[in-house]
C-alpha positions, -999 to +999 in steps of 0.1 A: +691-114+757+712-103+787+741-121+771+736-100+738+732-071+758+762-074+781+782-082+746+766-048+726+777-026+761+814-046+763+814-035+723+825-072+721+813-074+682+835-109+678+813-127+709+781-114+691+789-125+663+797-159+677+767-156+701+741-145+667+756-175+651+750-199+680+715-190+680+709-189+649+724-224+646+702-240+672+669-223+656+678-242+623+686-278+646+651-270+666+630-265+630+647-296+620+635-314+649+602-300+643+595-314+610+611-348+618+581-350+653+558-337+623+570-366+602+564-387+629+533-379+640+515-381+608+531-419+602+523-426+641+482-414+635+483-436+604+496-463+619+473-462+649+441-457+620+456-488+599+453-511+632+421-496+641+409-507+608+425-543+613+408-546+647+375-538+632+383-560+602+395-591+620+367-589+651+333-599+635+323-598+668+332-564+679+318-550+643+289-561+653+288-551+692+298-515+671+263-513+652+238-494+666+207-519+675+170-505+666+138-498+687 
């Protein structure tokens, strides 16, 4: 901001412009990285719930360690 200011008081409307697009450039590269960590997250949780599934499906003995036992 003190950049944009210092640019608006030097009535430096090329370095603005450049500065505005510089920003405006790394807001689109930082959504971009937000929905590829978004992507990634969602196939990581899946991932970790497919070999939770596996563990449970492989290990009779842990499936049944997992059932609650009755009075």
């Amino acid at each position: 901001m003190i950049k944009f200011q210092s640019l608006i008081e030097d009535d430096d409307l090329e370095g603005l412009s450049a500065s505005l697009h510089e920003m405006e450039s790394l807001h689109d590269t930082q959504e971009e990285f937000m929905v590829q960590l978004e992507t990634e997250q969602t196939l990581l949780l899946s991932k970790i719930n497919e070999l939770g599934q596996e563990i449970i499906n492989s290990s009779p003995s842990y499936a049944l360690s997992r059932r609650p036992t009755l009075p």
